[in-house]
PADO-55745 format. One line per field, with one value per residue (C-alpha): x, y, z; residue in one letter. Coordinates in steps of 0.1 Angstrom, whole numbers, plus 5000, padded with zeros to 4 digits. Example, Ala and Ser with C-alpha at 12.3 -4.5 7.8 and 13.67 -1.06 7.14 Angstrom:
<rs>
east	(5123 5137)
north	(4955 4989)
up	(5078 5071)
pafi	(a s)
</rs>
This chain:
<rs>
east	(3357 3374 3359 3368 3338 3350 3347 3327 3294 3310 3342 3318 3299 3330 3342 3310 3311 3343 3340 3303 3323 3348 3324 3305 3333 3315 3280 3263 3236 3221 3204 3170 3147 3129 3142 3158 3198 3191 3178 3204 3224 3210 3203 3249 3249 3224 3237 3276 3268 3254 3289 3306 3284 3278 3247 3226 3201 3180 3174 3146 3140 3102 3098 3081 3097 3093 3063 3039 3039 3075 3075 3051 3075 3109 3089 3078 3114 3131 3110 3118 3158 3153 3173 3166 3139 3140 3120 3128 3101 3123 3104 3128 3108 3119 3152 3147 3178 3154 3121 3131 3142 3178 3201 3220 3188 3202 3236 3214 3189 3211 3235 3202 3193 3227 3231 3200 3209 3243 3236 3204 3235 3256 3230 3234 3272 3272 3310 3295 3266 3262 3242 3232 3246 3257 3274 3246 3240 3276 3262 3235 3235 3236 3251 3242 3271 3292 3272 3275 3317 3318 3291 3320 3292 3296 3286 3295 3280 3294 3326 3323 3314 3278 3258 3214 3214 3238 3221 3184 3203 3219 3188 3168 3193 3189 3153 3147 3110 3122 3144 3123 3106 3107 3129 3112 3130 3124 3094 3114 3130 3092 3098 3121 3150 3142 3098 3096 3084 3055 3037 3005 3024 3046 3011 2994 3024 3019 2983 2989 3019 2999 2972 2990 3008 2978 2969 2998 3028 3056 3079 3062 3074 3048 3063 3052 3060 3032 3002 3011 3014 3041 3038 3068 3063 3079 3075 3060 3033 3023 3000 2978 2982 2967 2938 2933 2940 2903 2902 2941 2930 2900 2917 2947 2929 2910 2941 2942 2967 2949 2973 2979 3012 3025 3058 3072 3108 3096 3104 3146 3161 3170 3152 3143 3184 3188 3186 3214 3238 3235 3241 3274 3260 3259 3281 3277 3277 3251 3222 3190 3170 3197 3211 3179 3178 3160)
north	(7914 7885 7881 7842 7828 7794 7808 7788 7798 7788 7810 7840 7837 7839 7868 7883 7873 7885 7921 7925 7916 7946 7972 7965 7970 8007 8018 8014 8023 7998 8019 7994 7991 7959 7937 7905 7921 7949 7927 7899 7930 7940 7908 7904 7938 7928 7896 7905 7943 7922 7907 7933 7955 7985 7995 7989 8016 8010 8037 8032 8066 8063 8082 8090 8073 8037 8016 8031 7997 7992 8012 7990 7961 7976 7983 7950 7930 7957 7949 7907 7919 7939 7965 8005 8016 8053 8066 8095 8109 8125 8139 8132 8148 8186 8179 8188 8163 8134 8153 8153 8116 8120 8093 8098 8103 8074 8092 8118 8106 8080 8104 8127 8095 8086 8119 8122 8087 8094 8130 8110 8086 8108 8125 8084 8086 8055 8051 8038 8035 8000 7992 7962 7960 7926 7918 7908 7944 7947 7937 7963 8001 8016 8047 8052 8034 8059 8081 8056 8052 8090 8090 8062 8039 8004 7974 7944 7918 7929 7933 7895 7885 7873 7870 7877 7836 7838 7864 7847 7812 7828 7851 7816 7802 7830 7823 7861 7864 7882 7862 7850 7887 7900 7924 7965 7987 8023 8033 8056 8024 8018 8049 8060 8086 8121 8116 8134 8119 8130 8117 8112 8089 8071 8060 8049 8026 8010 8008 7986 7967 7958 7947 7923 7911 7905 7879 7855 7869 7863 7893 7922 7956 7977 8000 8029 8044 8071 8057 8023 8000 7970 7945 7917 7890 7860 7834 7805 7829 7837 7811 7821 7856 7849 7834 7869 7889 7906 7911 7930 7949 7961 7972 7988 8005 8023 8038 8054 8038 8033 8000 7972 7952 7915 7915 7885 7886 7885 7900 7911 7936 7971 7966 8001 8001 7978 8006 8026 7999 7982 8021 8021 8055 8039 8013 7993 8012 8005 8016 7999 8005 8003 7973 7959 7953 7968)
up	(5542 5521 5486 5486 5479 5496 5527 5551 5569 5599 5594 5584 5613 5635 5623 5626 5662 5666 5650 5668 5701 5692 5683 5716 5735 5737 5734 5706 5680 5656 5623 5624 5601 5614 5586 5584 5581 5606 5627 5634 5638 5668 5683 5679 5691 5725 5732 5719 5748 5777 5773 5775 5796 5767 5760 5724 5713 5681 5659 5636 5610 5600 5567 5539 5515 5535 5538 5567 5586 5591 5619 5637 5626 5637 5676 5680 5668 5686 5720 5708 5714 5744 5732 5739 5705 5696 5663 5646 5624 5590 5555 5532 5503 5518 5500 5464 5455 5468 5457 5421 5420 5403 5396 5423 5450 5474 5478 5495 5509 5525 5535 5553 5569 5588 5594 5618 5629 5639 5656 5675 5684 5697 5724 5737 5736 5711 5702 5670 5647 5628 5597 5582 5541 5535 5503 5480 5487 5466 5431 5429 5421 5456 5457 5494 5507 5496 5523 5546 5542 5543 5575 5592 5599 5606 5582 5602 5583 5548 5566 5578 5544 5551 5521 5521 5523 5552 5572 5568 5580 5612 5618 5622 5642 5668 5667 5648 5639 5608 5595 5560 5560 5529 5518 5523 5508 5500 5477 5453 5436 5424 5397 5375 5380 5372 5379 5410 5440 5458 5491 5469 5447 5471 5491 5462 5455 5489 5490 5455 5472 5503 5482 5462 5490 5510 5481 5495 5474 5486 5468 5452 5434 5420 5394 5384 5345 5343 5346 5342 5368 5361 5387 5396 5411 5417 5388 5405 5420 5385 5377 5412 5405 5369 5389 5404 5375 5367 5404 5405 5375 5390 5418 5407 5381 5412 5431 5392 5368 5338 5325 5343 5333 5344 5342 5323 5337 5372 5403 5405 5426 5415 5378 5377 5373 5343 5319 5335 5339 5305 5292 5311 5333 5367 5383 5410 5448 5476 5488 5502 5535 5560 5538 5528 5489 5468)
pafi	(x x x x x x x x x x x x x x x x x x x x x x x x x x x x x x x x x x x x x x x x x x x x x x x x x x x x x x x x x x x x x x x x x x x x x x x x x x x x x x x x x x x x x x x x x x x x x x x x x x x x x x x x x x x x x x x x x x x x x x x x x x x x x x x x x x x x x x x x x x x x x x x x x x x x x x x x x x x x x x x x x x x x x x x x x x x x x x x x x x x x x x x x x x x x x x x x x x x x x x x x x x x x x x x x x x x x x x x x x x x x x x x x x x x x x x x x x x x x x x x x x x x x x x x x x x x x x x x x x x x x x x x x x x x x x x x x x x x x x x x x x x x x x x x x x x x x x x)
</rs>
């Protein structure tokens, strides 16, 4: 991947092309989780295999620490590529370095993830397993890729330099139904390192999330300090969600957090990290739902 930021769209895109061509030279396995950057991924890796005659299985890991519907998501873009689907049902929460939520949770639970992935790959013969980082991914605390680099998994699109802008513009192109979905990424990021996570807590956070979002927002994190509930969103959706607020009180204050916080810096990726990296205790890795940011 070249870090010249002059670098056209056009040259990105043919060196995507160009290393998906390569790594379909042989079977392969895509690691799906039914968003945008996984799934331009596959679609390279179908269209990119019927080229070369390999095969392209989807592996999608539906888990506890992921957003129930996402499952139902992955099938259906999946079936949209034509590409083979398997699902692999994993708890992540019987690992007591997830469980307990430490600051370096996304080494392991990544590392558990690709792990099942690959050995579900290799009962296909897949001469690889691809994932979807691209190199936005790059400039947030992700420790997971280190899991992935250890794993030898593929990331074709970081390798090819495509950025989240990039890979929304060529998932369009390909006519991907995906391609403006907002990112999913894994529940835990919702509370802070070292409050353990539970299933009880995880599906509270979702049944808030999906509740906000099924007011029209666009991006929405719900995080979690105790029993306070901080909500980002998106700062020109502020002014309709302010419309809402005795209703999104009310509600919230029902799945049991007893404060209810708009938070004025607005939605931003990986906040729950801010702390760490302003103290100097983290830097910057990967990690992500099979790319997605968090």
């Amino acid at each position: 991947m070249s870090s010249d930021r002059n670098v056209s769209y056009e040259e990105k895109c043919r060196r995507l092309h160009g290393l998906m061509s390569k790594y379909t030279s042989r079977d392969v396995a895509v690691a799906f989780s039914g968003g945008a950057d996984s799934a331009l991924l596959l679609k390279m890796a179908v269209v990119h295999g019927t080229e070369n005659g390999s095969s392209v299985v989807a592996i999608t890991a539906d888990t506890k620490l992921h957003p129930a519907g996402d499952e139902a998501v992955a099938r259906r873009v999946a079936e949209e590529t034509g590409a083979e689907h398997r699902v692999l049902k994993i708890c992540e929460l019987d690992l007591a370095q997830i469980a307990e939520n430490p600051v370096d949770r996304c080494y392991h639970c990544k590392k558990f993830l690709f792990e099942a992935i690959r050995k579900e790959a290799e009962k296909v013969k897949a001469a690889e397993v691809l994932e979807g980082t691209n190199t936005d991914d790059l400039k947030q605390y992700r420790p997971g890729l280190r899991a992935v680099a250890e794993l030898g998994i593929r990331s074709p699109l970081k390798e090819a330099g495509l950025t989240k802008e990039d890979v929304r513009k060529l998932a369009k192109e390909y006519g991907i139904s995906v391609a403006n979905r907002p990112s999913a990424p894994c529940l835990a990021t919702r509370f802070p390192y070292g409050d353990g996570l539970t299933g009880e807590k995880l599906r509270k956070v979702e049944q808030g999330e999906n509740y906000l979002k099924n007011l029209g927002l666009y991006n929405v994190r719900l995080r979690v300090h105790r029993d306070i509930a901080r909500i980002e969103i998106d700062l020109c959706d502020m002014g309709t969600f302010l419309d809402r607020r005795e209703e999104v009180v009310r509600n919230l204050k029902e799945l049991g957090y007893r404060y209810v916080t708009l938070d004025l810096e607005g939605f931003r990726s990986g906040s729950m990290d801010e702390a760490l990296l302003e103290a100097g205790g983290i830097e910057n890795g990967g990690d992500g739902k099979y790319g997605e940011r968090k």
